[in-house]
N, C-alpha and C positions, 0 to 999 in steps of 0.2 A: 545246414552243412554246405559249406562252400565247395566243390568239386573242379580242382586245378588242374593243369597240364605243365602248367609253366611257374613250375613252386620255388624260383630263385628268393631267399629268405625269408619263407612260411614256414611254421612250423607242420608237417604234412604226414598222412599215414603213407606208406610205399609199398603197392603189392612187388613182389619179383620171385621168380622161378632160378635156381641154382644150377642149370641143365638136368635136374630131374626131372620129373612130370608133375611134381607139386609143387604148390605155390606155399606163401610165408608171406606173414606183412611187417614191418619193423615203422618206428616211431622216427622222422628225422626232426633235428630240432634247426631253427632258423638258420644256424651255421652249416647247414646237413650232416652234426654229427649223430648217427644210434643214439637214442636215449632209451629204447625198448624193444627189443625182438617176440617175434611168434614163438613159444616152446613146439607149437603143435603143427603139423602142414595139413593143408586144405589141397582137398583133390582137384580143384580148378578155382580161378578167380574169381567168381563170383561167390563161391565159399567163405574165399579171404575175405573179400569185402563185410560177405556177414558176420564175418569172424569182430570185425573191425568195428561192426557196429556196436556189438552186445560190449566190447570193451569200451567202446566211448559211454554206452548205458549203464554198466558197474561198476568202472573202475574208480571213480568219486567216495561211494559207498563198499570197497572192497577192502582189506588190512592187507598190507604189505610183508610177506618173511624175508625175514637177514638171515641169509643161509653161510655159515664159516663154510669155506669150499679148503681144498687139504693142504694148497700151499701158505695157510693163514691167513688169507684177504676174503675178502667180504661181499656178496654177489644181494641181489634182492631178487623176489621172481613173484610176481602178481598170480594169486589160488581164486578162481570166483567158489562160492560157498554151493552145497549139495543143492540147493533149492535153483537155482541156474541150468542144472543137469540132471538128466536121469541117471545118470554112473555116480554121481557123490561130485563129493569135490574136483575141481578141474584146476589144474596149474597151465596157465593162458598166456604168460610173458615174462619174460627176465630181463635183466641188464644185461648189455652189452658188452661188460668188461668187468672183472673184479677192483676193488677200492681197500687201500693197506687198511682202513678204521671203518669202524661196523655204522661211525656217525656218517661216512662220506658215504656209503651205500645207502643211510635213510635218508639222505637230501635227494641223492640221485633217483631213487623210488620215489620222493613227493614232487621233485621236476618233472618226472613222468607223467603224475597223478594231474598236476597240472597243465603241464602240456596236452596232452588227450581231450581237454573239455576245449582248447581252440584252435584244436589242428584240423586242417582240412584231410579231403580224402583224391588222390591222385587216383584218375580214374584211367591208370598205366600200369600197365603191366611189365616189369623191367625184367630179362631174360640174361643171366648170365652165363658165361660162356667160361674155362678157363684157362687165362693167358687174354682174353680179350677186355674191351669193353661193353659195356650194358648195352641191349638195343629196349628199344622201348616196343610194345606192342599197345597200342589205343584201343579199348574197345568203343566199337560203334555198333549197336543190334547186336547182332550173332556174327558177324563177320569183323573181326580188328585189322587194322592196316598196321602198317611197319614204321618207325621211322626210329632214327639213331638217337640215342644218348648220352650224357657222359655220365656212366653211372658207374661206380664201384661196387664191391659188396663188401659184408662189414666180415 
């Protein structure tokens, strides 16, 4: 696993905090669009990161649901199976966006499935603000420095 700072067209995991105190990691694909979000938040980033790993370890081996959501269109959301978790089943990631056909939400969950096996892991922590933009926090040890981003959130 390759671990970047400077992911201008990698396809790359992305931890970031939403001005909560939890973290979330989301899938960007070479363009930096979403191709996958966290359903679940992790209490600090080093959580996410583990988070991040067990999905590059399952997600190959895990089955996909097409969920109809109410306005007709069509969402996927990656479950790892009860043997992964002491609770049962875990629902671990979804799309980004609904798809008008149930076939464009199963391409978009196998982009996923394949993006994840060569995406690196940004070892940034992106902090958003809103009304602003992203600031990046680096972890280095226990102590992370600061520096600016141009980050969005999705």
């Amino acid at each position: 696993m390759c671990l970047r700072t400077d992911a201008a067209g990698v396809v790359r995991f992305q931890c970031f905090r939403d001005g909560r105190e939890q973290v979330r990691w989301r899938l960007l694909g070479s363009n930096n669009r979403v191709l996958g979000i966290a359903l679940r938040t992790a209490p600090d980033h080093l959580s996410a990161l583990a988070e991040v790993d067990t999905v590059r370890k399952y997600a190959k081996e895990t089955d996909f649901q097409l969920i109809r959501v109410g306005s007709g269109s069509w969402s996927w959301r990656l479950t790892f199976p009860a043997s992964t978790s002491a609770s049962g089943s875990v629902p671990v990631a979804t799309s980004p966006r609904t798809f008008p056909r149930q076939v464009d939400a199963r391409l978009a969950a196998e982009r996923f499935r394949l993006r994840v096996e060569e995406a690196d892991v940004d070892r940034v922590l992106v902090v958003f603000h809103a009304g602003r933009r992203g600031r990046a926090v680096r972890l280095s040890g226990k102590q992370p420095t600061t520096t600016e981003a141009p980050a969005t959130p999705t």
